[in-house]
VOGU-3710 file (C-alpha; in Angstrom, 3 decimals, decimal comma):
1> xxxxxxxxxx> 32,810/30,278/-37,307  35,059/28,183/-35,353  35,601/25,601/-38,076  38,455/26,869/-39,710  40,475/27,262/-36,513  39,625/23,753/-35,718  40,971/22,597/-39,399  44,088/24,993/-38,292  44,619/22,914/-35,348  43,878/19,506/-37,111
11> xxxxxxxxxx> 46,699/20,156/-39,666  49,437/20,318/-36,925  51,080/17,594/-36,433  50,300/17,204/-32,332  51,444/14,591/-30,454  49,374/12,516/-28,090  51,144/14,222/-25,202  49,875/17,730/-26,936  46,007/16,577/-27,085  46,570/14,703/-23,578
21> xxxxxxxxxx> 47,486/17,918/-22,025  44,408/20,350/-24,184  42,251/17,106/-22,847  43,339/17,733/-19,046  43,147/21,918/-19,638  39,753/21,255/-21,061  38,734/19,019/-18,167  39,909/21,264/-15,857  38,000/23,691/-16,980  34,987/22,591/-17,567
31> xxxxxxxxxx> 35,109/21,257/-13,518  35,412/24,700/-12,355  32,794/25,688/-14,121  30,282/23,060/-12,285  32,061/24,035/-9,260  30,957/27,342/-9,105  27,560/26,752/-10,729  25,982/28,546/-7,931  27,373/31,444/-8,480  26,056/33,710/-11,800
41> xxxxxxxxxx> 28,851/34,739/-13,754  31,711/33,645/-11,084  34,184/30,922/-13,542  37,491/29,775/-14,123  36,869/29,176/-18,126  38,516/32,196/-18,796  41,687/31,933/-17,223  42,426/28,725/-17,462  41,834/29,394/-21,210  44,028/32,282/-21,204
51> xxxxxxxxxx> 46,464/30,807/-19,155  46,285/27,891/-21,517  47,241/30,551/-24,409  49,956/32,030/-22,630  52,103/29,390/-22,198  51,162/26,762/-25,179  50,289/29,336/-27,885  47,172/30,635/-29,586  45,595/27,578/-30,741  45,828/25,929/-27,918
61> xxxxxxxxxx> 43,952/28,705/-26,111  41,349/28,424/-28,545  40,962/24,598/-28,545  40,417/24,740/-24,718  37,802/27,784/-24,519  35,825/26,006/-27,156  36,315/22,739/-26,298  35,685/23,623/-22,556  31,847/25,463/-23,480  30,662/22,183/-25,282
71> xxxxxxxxxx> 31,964/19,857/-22,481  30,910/21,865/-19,709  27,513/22,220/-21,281  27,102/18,545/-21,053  25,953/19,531/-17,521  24,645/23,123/-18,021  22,717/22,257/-21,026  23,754/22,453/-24,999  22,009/24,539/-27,158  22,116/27,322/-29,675
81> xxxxxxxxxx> 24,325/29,496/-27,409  27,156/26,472/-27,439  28,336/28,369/-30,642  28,248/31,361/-29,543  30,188/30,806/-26,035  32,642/28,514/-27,973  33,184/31,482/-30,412  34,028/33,804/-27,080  36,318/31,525/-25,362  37,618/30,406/-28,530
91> xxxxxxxxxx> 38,493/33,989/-29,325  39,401/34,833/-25,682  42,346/32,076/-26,116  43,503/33,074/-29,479  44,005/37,071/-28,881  45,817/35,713/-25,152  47,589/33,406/-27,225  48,873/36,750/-29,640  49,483/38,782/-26,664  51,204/36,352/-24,741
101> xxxxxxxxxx> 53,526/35,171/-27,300  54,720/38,643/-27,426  54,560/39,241/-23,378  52,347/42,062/-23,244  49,892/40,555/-20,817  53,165/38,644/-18,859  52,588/41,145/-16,152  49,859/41,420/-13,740  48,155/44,624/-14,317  47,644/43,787/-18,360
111> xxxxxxxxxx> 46,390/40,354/-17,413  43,877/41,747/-15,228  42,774/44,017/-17,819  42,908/41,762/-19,930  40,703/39,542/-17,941  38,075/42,588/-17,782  38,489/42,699/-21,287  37,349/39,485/-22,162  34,704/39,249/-19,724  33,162/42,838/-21,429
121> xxxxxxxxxx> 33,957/40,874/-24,824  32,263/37,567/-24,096  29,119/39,351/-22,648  28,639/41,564/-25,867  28,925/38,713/-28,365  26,405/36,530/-26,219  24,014/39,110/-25,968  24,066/39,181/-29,371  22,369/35,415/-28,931  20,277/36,882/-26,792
131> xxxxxxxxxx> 18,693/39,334/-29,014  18,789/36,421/-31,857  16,887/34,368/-29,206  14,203/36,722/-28,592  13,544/38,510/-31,777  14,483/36,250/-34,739  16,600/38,661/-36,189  19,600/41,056/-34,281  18,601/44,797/-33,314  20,633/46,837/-32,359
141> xxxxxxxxxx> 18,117/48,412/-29,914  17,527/45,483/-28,422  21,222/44,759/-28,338  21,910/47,676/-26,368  19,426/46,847/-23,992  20,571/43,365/-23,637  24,477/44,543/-22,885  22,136/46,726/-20,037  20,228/43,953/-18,487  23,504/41,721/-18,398
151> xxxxxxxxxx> 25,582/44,340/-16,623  25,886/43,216/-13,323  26,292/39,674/-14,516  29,058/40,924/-16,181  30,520/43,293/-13,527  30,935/39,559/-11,743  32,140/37,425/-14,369  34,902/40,557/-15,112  35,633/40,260/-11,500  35,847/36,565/-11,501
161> xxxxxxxxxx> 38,441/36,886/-14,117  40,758/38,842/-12,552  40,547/36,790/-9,545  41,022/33,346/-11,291  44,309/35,162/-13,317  45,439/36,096/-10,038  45,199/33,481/-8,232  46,216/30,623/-10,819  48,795/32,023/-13,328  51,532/30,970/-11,554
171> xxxxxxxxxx> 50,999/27,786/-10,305  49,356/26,653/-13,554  52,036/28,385/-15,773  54,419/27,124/-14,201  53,183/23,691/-14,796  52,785/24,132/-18,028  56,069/25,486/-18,822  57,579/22,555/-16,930  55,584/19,991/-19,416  56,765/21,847/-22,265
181> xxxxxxxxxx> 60,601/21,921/-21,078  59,883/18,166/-20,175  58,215/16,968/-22,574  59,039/19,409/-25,430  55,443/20,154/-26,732  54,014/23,249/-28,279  57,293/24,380/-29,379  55,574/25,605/-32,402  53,315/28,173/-31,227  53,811/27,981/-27,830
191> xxxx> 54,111/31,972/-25,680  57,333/33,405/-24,916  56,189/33,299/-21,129  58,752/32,289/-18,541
//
């Protein structure tokens, strides 16, 4: 499922500046995630992916949230969910990368809903692992009752969202605005954001 964006991406012509910087955003990421290990649910993946979107474009969104769910699960553990969360984060950076290119999440408010979004989104397509995992074949039953039992788990992770948006848009946009004025990378399908 993620292939073809990944032949998408390999057909650009990106620079070594380009793949440093998705290398650095993936890194990134994936370090916030072991730094709040302890916590169920509580990550930055998300917003640095969105972030990520919003400023270098949708395939560069999507290249970090996948990339950053097979790296980080170097520590956490690789299995046959790594699909399924590189499909979500994947996803989660493309649709930021849509909306952002055309400003409606530029605003606080529709980020943060956007974050809730996303966190609602990512929980429904893993539980449909989950149900895989436990049953050999999807239910919808079972489904339901999956997107039940995961609730508060994803009450925090929503939360966690909008508190990683908050609290890093800024600085890292502006960052990453400043490496693509400087540098003059992702002009392609970078977001309007300023």
């Amino acid at each position: 499922s993620c292939l073809p964006l990944f032949i998408c991406f390999e057909r650009k012509d990106s620079t070594a500046k380009e793949l440093i910087t998705l290398a650095v955003l993936v890194a990134v990421s994936a370090a916030g995630r072991f730094a709040f290990a302890w916590v169920p649910g509580f990550k930055p993946v998300t917003a640095i992916t969105v972030i990520a979107a919003m400023y270098l474009g949708r395939e560069a969104g999507f290249v970090v949230g996948a990339l950053s769910a097979v790296v980080s699960n170097f520590y956490f553990g690789q299995g046959p969910w790594t699909p399924f969360q590189m499909l979500c984060w994947g996803l989660i950076g493309a649709a930021a990368g849509i909306l952002g290119k055309h400003g409606w999440i530029s605003k606080p408010l529709p980020l943060c809903i956007f974050g809730i979004a996303s966190g609602i989104g990512y929980s429904f397509i893993m539980d449909v692992w989950t149900v895989l995992s436990m049953n050999g074949s999807f239910s919808g039953e079972l489904w339901i009752a999956a997107i039940i039992s995961a609730a508060p788990v994803t009450a925090v992770y929503c939360v966690s969202n909008v508190v990683f948006l908050l609290a890093l848009n800024k600085a890292l946009g502006k960052k990453l605005e400043r490496l693509k004025t400087k540098y003059g990378i992702f002009t392609s399908d970078g977001g309007n954001i300023t």
